[in-house]
C-alpha positions in Angstrom: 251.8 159.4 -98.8 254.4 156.6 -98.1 254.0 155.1 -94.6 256.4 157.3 -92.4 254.4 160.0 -93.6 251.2 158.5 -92.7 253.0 157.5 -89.1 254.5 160.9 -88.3 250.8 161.9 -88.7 249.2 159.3 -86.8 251.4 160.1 -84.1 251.4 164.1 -84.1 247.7 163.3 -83.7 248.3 161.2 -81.0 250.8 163.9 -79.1 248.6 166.9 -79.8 245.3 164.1 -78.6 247.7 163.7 -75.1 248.7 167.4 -74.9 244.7 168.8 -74.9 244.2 166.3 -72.5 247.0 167.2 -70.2 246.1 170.9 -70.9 242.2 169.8 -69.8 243.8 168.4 -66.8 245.8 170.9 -65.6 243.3 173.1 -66.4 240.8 171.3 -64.2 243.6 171.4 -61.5 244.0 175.2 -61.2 239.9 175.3 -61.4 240.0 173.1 -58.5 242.6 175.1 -56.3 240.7 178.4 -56.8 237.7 176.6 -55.8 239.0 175.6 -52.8 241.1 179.0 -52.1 237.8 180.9 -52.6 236.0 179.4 -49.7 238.1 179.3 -47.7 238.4 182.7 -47.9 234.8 183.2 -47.9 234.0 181.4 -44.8 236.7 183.1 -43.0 235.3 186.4 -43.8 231.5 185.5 -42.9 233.0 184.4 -39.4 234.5 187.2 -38.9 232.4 189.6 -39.9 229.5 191.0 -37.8 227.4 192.7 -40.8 224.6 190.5 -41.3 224.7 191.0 -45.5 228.5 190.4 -45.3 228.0 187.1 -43.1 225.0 186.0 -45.2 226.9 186.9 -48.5 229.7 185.6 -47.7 228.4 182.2 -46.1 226.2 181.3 -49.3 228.7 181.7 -51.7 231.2 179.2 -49.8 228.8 176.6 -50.4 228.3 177.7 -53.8 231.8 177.2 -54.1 232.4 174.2 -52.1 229.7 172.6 -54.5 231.7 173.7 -57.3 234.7 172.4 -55.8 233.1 168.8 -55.5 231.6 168.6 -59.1 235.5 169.9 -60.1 236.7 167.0 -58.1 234.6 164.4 -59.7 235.8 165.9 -63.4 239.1 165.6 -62.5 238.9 162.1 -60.6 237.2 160.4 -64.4 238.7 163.2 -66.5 242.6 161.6 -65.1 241.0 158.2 -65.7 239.1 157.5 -68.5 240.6 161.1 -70.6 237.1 161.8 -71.5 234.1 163.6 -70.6 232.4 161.2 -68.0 228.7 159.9 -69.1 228.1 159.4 -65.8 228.8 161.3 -63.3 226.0 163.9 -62.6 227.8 167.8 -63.5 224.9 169.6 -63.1 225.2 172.7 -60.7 222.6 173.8 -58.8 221.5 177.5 -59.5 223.0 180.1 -57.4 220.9 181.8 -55.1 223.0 184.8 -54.0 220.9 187.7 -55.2 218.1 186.1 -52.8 220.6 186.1 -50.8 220.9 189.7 -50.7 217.3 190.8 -51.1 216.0 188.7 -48.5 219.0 190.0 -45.6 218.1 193.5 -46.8 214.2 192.5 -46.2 214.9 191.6 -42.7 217.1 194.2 -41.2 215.7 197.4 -41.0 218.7 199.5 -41.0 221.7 198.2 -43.0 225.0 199.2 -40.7 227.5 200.6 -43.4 230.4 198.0 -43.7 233.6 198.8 -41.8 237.1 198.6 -43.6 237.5 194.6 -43.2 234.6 194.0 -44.9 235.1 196.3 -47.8 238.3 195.0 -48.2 237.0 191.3 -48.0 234.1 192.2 -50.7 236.3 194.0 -53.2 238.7 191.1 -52.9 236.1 188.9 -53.6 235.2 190.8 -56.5 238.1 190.0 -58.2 238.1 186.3 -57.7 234.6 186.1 -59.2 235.5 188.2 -62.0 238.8 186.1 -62.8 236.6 182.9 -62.2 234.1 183.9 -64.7 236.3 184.7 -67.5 238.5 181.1 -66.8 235.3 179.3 -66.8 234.4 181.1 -70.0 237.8 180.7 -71.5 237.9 176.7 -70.8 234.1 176.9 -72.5 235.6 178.5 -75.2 238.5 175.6 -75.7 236.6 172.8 -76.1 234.1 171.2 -78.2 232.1 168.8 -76.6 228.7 169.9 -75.9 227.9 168.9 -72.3 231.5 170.3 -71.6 230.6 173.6 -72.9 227.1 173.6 -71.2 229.2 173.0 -67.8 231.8 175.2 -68.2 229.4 177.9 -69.5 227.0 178.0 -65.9 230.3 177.8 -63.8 231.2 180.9 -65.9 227.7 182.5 -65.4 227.4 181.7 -61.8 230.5 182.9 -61.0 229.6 186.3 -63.1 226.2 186.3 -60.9 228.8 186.4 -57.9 230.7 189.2 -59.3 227.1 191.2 -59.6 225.8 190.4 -56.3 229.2 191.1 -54.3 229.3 194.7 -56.5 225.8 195.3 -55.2 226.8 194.1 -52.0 229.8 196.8 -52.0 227.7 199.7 -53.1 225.0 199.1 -50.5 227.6 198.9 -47.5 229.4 201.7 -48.7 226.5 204.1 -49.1 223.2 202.2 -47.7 221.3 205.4 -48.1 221.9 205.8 -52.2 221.8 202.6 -52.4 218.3 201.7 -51.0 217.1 204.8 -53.3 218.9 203.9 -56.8 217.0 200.4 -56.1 213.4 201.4 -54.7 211.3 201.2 -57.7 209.5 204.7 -58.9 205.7 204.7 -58.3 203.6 206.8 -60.9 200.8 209.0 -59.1 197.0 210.0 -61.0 198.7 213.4 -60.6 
């Protein structure tokens, strides 16, 4: 290998070394918009709505997502700076608590008013962000190859997924209360 071979090399390393990170970057930047888009949306929706599910729903997952938004921000901050995976900034997430969400509203109403249109509407739409945020989260998991990268990218991916579940429970039980609170009471065995 002469040296122009050897410094073509180098520097197609080099190019494709700046183009993941650009890619990671932009990447990031989308991630973050969404983020942001999402709760706003969602605390629009849980003002407006008078359903106490649908507020309660709707209210917990904007600060899921406005916690997402900040860990996002502090990737993207050290990410644009150093181009690495920061060692120090803390990316944990905490874990979301939406399902509780959901059983412990349904606990404390007795009767759960079916949803009107707007909140249908709001909840299937939110539906599709969570299930276009999980698989972006899993696709960025599935681009790179640092570990603690992965590990991130992988709980964003599963929390937004746990969205997607709760808000499709969510759906059902304000569509049709009534089949919904009997598909989910548990069966109970009698001696007879």
């Amino acid at each position: 290998m002469n040296i122009m071979e050897v410094f073509n090399t180098t520097g197609l390393g080099k190019r494709r070394e700046i183009m993941k990170n650009k890619e990671r970057l932009n990447a990031l930047e989308v991630a973050l918009d969404n983020e942001q888009r999402e709760r706003e949306f969602y605390l629009k929706h849980a003002a407006r709505t008078g359903n106490p599910l649908g507020k309660a729903m709707f209210q917990q997952i904007a600060d899921e997502e406005l916690e997402h938004y900040e860990r996002l921000k502090e990737l993207h901050a050290r990410w644009q700076k150093d181009e690495t995976w920061p060692e120090t900034i803390p990316l944990k997430v905490k874990e979301t608590i939406v399902k509780d969400v959901l059983k412990e509203t349904v606990e404390k109403v007795d009767t759960m008013p079916p949803g009107n249109d707007d909140d249908l509407e709001a909840i299937r739409t939110a539906i599709d962000f969570e299930a276009e945020g999980a698989i972006y989260y899993a696709r960025m998991r599935d681009k790179v190859t640092d570990p603690k990268e992965k590990d991130f990218f992988n709980l964003l991916a599963d929390m937004e997924h746990e969205h997607f579940v709760s808000l499709k429970d969510t759906e059902e039980l304000l569509s049709d209360p009534e089949a919904w609170y009997q598909k989910t009471e548990k069966p109970h065995l009698d001696g007879a």
